[in-house]
C-alpha positions in Angstrom: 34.5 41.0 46.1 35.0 39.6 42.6 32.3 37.0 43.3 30.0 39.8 44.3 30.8 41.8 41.0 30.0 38.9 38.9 26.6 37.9 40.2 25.2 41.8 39.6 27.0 41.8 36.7 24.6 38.4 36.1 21.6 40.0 37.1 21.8 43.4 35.7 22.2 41.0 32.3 19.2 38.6 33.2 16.9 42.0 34.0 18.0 44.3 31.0 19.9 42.8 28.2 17.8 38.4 28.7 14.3 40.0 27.9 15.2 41.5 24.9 17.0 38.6 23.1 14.3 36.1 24.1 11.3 37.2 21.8 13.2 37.7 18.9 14.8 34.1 19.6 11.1 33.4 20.3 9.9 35.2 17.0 12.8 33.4 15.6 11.2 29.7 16.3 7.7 30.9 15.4 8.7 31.8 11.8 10.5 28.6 11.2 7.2 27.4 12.7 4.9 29.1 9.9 7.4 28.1 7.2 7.4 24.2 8.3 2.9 24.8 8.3 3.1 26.6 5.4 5.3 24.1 3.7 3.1 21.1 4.6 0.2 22.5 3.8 1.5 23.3 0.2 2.4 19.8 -0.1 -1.0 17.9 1.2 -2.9 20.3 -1.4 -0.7 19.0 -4.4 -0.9 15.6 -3.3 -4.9 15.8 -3.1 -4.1 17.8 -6.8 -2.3 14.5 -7.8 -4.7 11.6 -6.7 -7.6 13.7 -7.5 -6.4 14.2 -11.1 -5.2 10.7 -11.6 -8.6 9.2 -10.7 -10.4 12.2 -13.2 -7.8 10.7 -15.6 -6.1 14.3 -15.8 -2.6 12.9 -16.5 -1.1 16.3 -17.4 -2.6 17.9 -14.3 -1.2 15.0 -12.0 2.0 15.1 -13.9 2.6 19.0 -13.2 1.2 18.4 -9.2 4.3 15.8 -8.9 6.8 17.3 -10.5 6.0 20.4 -8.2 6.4 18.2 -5.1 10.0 16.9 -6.7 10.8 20.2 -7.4 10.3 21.0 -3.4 11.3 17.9 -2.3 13.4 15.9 -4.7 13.9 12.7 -2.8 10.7 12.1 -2.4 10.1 8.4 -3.0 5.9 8.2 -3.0 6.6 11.3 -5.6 8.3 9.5 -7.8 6.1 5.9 -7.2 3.0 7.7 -8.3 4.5 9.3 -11.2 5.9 6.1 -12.5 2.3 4.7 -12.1 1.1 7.5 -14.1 3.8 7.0 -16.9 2.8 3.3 -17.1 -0.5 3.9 -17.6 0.2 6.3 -20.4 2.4 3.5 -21.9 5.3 5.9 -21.7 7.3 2.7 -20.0 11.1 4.3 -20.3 9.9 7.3 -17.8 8.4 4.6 -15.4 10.9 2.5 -15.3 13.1 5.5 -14.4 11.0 6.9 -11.9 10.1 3.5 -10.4 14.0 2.6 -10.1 14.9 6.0 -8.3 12.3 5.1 -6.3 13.7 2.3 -5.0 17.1 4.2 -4.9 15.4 6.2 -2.3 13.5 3.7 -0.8 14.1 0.2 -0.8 10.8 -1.2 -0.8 8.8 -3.9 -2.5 5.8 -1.9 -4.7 8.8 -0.1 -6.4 10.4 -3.4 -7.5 6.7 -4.9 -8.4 5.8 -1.7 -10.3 8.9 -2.1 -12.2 8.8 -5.7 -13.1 5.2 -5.1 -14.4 6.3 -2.5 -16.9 8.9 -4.8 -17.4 6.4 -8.2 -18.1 4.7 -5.8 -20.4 7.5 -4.6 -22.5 8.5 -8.3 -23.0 11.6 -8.2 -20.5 10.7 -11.5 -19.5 13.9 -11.9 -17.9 14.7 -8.3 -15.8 10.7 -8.8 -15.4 10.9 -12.1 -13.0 14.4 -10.8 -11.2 12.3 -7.7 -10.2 9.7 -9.9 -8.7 11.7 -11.9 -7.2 13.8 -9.1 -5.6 10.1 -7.4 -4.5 9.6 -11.2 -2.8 12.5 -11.4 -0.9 11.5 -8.0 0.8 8.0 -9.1 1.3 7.1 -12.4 0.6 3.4 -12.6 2.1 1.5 -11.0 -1.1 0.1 -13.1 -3.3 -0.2 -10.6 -6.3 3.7 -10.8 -5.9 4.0 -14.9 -6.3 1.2 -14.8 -9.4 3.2 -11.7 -11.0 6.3 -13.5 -10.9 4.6 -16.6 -12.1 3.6 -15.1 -14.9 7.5 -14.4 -15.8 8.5 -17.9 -15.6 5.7 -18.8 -18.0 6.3 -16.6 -20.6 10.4 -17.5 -20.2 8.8 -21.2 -20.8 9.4 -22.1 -17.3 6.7 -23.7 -16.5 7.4 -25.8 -13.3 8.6 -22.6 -11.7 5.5 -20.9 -12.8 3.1 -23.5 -10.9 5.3 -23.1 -7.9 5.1 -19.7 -7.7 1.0 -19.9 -8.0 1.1 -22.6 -5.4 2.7 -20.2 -3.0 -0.1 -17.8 -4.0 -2.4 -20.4 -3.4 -1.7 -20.7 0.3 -1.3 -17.5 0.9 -4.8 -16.0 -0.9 -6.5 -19.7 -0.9 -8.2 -19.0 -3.7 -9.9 -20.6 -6.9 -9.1 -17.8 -9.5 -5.3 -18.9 -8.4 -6.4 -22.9 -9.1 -7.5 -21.7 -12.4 -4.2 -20.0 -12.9 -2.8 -23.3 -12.1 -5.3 -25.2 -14.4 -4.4 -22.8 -17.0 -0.6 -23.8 -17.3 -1.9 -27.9 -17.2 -4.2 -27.3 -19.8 -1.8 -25.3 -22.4 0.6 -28.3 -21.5 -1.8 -30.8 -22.0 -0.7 -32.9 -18.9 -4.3 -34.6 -18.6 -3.8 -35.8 -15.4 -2.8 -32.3 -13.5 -5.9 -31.0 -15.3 -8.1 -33.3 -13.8 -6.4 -33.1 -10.6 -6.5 -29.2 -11.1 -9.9 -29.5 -11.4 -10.5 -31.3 -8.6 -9.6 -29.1 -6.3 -11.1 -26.1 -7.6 -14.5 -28.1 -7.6 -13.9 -28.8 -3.8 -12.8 -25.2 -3.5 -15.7 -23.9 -4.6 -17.4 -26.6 -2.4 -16.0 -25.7 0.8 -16.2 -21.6 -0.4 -20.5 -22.4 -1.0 -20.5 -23.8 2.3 -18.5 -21.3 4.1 -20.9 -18.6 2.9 -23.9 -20.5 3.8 -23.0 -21.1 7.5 -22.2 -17.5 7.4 -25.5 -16.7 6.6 -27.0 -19.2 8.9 -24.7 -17.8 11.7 -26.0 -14.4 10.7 -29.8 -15.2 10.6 -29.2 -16.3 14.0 -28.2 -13.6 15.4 -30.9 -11.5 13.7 -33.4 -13.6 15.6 -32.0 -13.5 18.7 -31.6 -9.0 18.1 -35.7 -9.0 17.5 -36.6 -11.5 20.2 -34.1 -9.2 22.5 -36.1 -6.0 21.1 -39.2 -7.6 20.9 -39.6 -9.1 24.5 -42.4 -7.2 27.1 -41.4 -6.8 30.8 -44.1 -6.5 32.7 -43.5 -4.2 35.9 -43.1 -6.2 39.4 -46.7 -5.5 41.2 -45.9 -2.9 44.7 -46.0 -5.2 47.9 -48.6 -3.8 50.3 -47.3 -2.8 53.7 
């Protein structure tokens, strides 16, 4: 009898009492649903805001757009990338290097160490300049700009073995002759005759094996160009009816 009781008093709460919680549980979900819209919405037009005014060169524009997005979001790491990028353009390097290094706070990620050791390289913190680099490396050691910025430290702290190194590692990872020249650079302010003509050796066979490169490439592609009009170009004739 008790059981009975309880599966009416069930129903009578699934017919009556159910149907009226549910839509404002429902109503419930589709407001937080408008918010969340409404919310990213905000924030993709003040990011376009951002990049649009940076590349106008509208610093003060930019500046307000990401500050709003820190305001509404204040761990926002790409926030607070950008704006250091901004404050280092505008040479106000003590606000970069602050925004850069909460950055990384946030987000423990190579560009925010680079960023930083550039300001850093510019300022003449030769020092802090090549320990951010090589931080930025050990997180992501396959870009070359990484191995050439850190280079770049060494030589300017005198170090000039460790420079090369560093530019040789660029080297094989960009194999490229504006690298070399970096390379040849560093021979030639030492004077070591012999690594300059060695140098400048390879960059002649670089740019050797770079002008031959292109030039089957253009063969290769003259080819195939042929081949499309010949393709394009060709008559078939319709096969002549058998007679029955």
């Amino acid at each position: 009898m008790l059981g009975v009781t309880l599966i009416i008093v069930l129903c009578l709460y699934l017919i009556f009492l159910y149907p009226i919680r549910k839509p404002a549980e429902v109503k419930e979900a589709e407001e937080k649903a408008e918010r969340s819209e409404k919310y990213n919405n905000q924030m993709k037009k003040l990011w376009d805001v951002a990049q649009t005014s940076m590349k106008d060169r509208k610093p003060l524009r930019a500046e307000k757009a990401l500050l709003t997005i820190l305001k509404f979001d204040e761990k926002n790491a790409a926030a607070y990338n950008r704006l250091g990028i901004l404050y280092a353009k505008e040479q106000n390097y003590d606000e970069a290097i602050e925004c850069f290094e909460i950055a990384q706070s946030l987000d423990n990620n190579a560009s925010s160490l680079h960023n930083v050791g550039l300001i850093y390289l510019e300022t003449g913190a030769y020092e802090k300049a090549a320990m951010a680099f090589e931080q930025a490396i050990d997180l992501e050691d396959k870009v070359p700009a990484r191995h050439i910025a850190l280079a770049k430290a060494y030589e300017k702290m005198g170090q000039r073995k460790r420079a090369i190194e560093s530019l040789e590692t660029a080297f094989s990872l960009d194999n490229s002759t504006t690298t070399l020249r970096l390379i040849l650079a560093i021979y030639e302010d030492a004077e070591d005759v012999e690594k300059i003509s060695e140098t400048t050796a390879r960059i002649e066979q670089k740019i050797a094996e770079d002008n031959a490169r292109r030039e089957a490439e253009a063969q290769l592609r003259k080819r195939q160009a042929r081949r499309l009009v010949r393709r394009q170009t060709k008559i078939v004739y319709p096969k002549k009816s058998r007679k029955i």
